[in-house]
C-alpha positions as CSV (number, residue, x, y, z in Angstrom):
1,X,198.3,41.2,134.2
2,X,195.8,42.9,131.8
3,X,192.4,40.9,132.1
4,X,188.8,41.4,131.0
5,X,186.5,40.3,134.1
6,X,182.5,38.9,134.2
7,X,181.4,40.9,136.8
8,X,182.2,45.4,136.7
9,X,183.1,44.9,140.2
10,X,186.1,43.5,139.6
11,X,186.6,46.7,137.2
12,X,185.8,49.4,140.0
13,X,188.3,47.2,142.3
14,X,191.7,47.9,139.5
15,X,190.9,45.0,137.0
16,X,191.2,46.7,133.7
17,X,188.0,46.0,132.0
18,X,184.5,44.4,132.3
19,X,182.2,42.5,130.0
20,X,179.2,41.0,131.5
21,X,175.5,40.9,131.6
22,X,173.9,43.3,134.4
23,X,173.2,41.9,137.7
24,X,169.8,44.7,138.0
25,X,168.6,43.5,134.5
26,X,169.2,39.5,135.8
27,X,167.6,40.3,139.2
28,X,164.3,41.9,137.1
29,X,163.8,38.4,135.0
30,X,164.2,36.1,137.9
31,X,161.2,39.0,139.8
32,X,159.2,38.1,136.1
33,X,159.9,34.7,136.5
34,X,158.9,34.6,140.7
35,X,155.7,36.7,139.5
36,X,154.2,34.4,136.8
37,X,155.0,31.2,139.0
38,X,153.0,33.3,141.8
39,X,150.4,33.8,139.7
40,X,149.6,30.2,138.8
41,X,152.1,29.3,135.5
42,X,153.8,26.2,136.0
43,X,157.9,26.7,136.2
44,X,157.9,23.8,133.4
45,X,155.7,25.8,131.4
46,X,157.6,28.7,131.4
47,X,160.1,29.7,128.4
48,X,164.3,29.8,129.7
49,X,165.2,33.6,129.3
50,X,168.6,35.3,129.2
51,X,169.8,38.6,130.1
52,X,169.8,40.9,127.1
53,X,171.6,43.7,128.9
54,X,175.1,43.4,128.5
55,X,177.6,46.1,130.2
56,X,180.7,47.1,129.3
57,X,183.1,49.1,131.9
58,X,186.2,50.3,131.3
59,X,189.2,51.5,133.8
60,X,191.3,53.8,132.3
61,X,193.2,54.5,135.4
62,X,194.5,50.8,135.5
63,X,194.9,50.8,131.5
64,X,197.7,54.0,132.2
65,X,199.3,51.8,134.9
66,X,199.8,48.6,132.6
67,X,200.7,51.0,130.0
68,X,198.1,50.0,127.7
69,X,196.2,52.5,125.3
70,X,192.7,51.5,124.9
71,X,191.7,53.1,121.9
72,X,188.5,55.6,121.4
73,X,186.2,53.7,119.7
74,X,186.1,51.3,122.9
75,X,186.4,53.6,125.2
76,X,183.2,55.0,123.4
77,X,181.1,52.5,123.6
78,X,181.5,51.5,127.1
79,X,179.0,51.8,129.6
80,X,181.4,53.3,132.6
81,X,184.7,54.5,132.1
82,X,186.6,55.0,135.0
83,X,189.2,57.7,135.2
């Protein structure tokens, strides 16, 4: 069954495609966040941040299994595409 997962390792294990923010980039603003409460900010003080970074990875090899044709433009603007 086709699906579009959260996470690109569920893409690099066969799932078909990916759409998700980046683990690194998420990882970096919790470091930020750990920094400034070192530093003396209070956590309550603090402004709620997202990820910005958003990835999308594509598996082309699962895509020719399924017998689906993703088309160009996608397969363009993904981050990874797996062959």
């Amino acid at each position: 069954m086709p699906a579009i997962y959260q996470f690109r390792e569920f893409a690099a294990a066969g799932g078909l495609m990916s759409y998700g923010s980046s683990f690194t980039d998420s990882y970096r603003l919790a470091g930020v966040y750990a920094g400034r409460i070192l530093k003396g900010k209070k956590p309550a003080d603090l402004p709620v941040v997202q990820a910005t970074k958003v990835e999308l990875i594509i598996n082309l090899k699962t895509a020719n299994a399924l017998g689906i044709t993703v088309p160009l433009p996608l397969v363009g603007r993904a981050d990874e595409v797996t062959e």
